[in-house]
N, C-alpha and C positions, 0 to 999 in steps of 0.2 A: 818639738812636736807641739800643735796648738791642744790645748783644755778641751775636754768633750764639750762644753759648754760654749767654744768660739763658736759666734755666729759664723764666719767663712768657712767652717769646716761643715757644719750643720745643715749650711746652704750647699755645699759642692756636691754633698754625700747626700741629701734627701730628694727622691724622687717623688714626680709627680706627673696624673693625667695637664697636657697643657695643650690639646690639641682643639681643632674649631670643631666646631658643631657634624663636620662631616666624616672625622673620624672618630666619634665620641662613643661610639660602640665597640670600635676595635680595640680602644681603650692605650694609648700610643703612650708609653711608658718615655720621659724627658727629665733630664735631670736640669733643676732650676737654674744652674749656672748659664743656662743655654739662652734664657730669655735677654734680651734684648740687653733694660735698661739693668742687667745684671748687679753690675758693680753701684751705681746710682741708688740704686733700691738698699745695697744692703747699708750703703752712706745712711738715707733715711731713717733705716727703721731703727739703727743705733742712736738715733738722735731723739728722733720721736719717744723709744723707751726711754730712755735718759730724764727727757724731760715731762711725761707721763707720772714714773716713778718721783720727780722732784716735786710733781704738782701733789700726787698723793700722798708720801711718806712727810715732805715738809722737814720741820726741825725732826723729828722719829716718832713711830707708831709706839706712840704711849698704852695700848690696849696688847700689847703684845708683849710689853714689860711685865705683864698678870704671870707669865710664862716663864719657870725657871731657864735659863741661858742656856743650857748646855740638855737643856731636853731635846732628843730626835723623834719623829714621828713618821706613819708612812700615811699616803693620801696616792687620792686617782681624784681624775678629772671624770665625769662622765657626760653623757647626752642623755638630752630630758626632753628632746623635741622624736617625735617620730619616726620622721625619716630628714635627712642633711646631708652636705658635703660638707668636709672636713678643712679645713685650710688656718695657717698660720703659725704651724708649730716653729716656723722662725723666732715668730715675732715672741709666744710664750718661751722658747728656750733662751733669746738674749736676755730678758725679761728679771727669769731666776739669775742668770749669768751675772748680772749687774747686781741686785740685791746680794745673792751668796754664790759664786762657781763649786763650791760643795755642794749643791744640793745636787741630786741624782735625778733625770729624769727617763722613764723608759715607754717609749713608743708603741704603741699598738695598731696605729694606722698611720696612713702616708697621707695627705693634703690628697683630695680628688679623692679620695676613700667613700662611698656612702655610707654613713651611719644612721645609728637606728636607736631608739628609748633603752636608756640604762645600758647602752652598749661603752667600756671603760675605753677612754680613748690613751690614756697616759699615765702611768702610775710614778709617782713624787717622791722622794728621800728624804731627808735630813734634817735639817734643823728646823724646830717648829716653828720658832719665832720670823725665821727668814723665810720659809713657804707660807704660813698666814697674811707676812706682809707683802708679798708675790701676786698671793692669790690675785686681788681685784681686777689689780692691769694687766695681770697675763688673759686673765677670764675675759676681759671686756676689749682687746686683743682676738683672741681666738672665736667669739663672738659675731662680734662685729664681721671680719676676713670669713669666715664660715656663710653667716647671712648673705653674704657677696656673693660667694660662690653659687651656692646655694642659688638661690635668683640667676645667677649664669646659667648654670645647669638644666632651669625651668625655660630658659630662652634657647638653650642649642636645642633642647630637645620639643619645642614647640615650631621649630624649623627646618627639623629632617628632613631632607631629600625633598628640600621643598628652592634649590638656589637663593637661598639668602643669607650673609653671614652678620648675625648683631655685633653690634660696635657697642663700646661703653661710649661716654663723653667727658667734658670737664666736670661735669656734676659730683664731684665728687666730695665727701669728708674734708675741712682742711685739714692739711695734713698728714693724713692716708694717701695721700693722690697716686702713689706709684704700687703703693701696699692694695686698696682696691682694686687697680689694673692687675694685678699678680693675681690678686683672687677672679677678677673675670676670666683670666686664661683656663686657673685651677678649673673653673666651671664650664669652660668647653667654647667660651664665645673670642671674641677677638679684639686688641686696642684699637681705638681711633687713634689721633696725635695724643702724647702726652702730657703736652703745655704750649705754648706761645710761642714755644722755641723752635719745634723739633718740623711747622707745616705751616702753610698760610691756608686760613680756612678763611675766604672771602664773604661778607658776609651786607647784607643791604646796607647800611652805616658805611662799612669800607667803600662799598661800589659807589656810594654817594659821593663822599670825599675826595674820593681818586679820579672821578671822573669819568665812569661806568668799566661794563662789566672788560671789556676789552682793553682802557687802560690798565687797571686794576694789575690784568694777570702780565700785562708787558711790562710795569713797575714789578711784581712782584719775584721776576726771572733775573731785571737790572740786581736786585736787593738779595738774593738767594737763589744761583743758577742752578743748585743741586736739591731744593725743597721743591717736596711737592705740592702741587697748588690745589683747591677744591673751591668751587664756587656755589654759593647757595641762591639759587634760582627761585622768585614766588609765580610762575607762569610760564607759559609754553615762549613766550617772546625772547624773555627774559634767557631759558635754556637755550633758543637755538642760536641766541649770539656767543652764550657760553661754549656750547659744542663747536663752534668755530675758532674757538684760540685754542692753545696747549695747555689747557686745565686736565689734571690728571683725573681728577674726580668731580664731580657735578651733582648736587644735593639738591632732592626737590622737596621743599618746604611745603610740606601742608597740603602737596597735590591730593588731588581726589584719584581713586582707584584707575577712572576711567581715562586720567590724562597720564598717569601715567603707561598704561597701555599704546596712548598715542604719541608719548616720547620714544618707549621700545620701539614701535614698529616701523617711525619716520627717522630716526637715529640714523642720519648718512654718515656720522665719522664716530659708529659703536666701536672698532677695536682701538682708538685713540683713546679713551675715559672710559669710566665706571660709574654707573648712576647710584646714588644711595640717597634714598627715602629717608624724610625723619617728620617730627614733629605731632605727640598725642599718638607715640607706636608705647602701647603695653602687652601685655604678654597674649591677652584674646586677640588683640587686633596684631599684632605683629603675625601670628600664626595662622590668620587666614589667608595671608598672601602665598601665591605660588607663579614663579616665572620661569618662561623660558633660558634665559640668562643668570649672570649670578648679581644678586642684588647685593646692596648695599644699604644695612638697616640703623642706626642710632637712635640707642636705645637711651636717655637719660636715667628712667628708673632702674636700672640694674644698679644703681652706686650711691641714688638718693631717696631712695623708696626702700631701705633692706630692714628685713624683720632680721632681727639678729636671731642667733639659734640660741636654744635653753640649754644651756651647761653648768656641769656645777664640782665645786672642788669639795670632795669630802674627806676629810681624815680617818682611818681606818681604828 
């Protein structure tokens, strides 16, 4: 039997809101194993802690030596921000796991939770010296992944029933990159590609290079028949040669409101691709759009723009 404290078990067993922005009411209960890059994600965050905790602790927290050894203590985490989404108790449970597996920790809410000031999210066990030198990178961890969501949560819900689904992007943390996306789902929106690997996102440099937009996507079939392609269009010319190959997706860079009403309504091969808008969308402007179709929104600021949320570990 794995330690309460295994991340794979922690991850199998804890449930979370991970739905898009259109079922974000009905509040669609998933358990994280279910996500995608599942197995990928939990590779990372073991490693990120790992090496988090080496950048912090170093040769040993000489400020926690002040602390007889074998003292225990109890502590919670609380919220000190308003109102929040909760996300990341992954990342704080492998966190303690690696400094001490004795320590105890007990849950009071699930990732996708909204919290609220002074509401205790987790209450802590054991040894003092191991939970004080814990604290910082679990805090700044749960933090940060909360902030993310949080900012998700602000974008499903400034897009209800309005057909559009926000997208994160690469914009991300280094090194968070898959831990971010986990918390954009927690918040109700939905991933773009992952990385470089997983999508060709064609891009004006590309189209230059390759020798425009129609070689592009017929190189890009040779090189990867089962990735899907998306092309980033700055002009009505430029999309309707797009909308003529087999791009699954088609991004209008920086259109104005009014062109792209006139890509909707001239779209001869709409159920072949999906248009998604991007560029200079933030949360006022994203939430004025409303279309008949279901759009496609990328949002950079949801992963590089996050106010992290005020939390804080206090000893009892």
């Amino acid at each position: 039997m794995p330690q309460p404290q295994d991340p794979l078990l922690i991850i199998a067993t804890n449930q979370i809101t991970i739905r898009s922005h259109l079922s974000l009411l009905r509040k669609k209960i998933m358990k994280i194993e279910d996500v995608p890059f599942f197995t990928t994600l939990v590779d990372h965050m073991q490693r990120s802690v790992a090496f988090a905790l080496e950048e912090d602790i170093g040769t040993g927290d000489i400020t926690a030596q002040l602390i007889p050894a074998e003292q225990t203590v109890q502590a919670s985490i609380i919220c000190k921000d308003e109102k929040a989404v909760i996300c990341g108790q992954a990342w704080v449970n492998e966190v303690f796991r690696q400094v001490d597996p004795s320590v105890s920790l007990n849950w009071l809410v699930e990732d996708g939770d909204n919290i609220s000031n002074q509401q205790t999210l987790v209450e802590v066990s054991g040894n003092a010296r191991s939970i004080l030198t814990a604290e910082r990178t679990a805090l700044n961890y749960l933090q940060t992944l909360s902030g993310t969501a949080t900012t998700a949560r602000q974008y499903a819900e400034a897009v209800k029933n309005k057909n559009i689904t926000v997208l994160d992007t690469r914009k991300t943390i280094p090194g968070l990159r898959l831990a971010q996306k986990y918390a954009v789902l927690v918040g109700g929106c939905a991933n773009h590609r992952l990385g470089l690997y997983d999508m060709f996102l064609i891009k004006e440099n590309h189209i230059a290079a390759a020798g425009g937009i129609t070689k592009a996507v017929a190189q890009s079939q040779q090189i990867a028949p089962k990735a899907k392609i998306e092309i980033e269009v700055e002009n009505i010319e430029e999309f309707n040669e797009a909308a003529a190959t087999n791009a699954h997706y088609i991004m209008l860079d920086e259109f104005s409101e009014q062109d792209v009403e006139i890509v909707i309504k001239t779209d001869q091969r709409a159920s072949s691709h999906q248009l998604e808008i991007s560029g200079g969308l933030d949360l006022s402007k994203v939430g004025e759009h409303r279309y008949e179709q279901n759009i496609r929104a990328s949002v950079g600021g949801m992963t590089k723009e996050v106010r992290v949320v005020d939390l804080s570990l206090r000893v009892l």
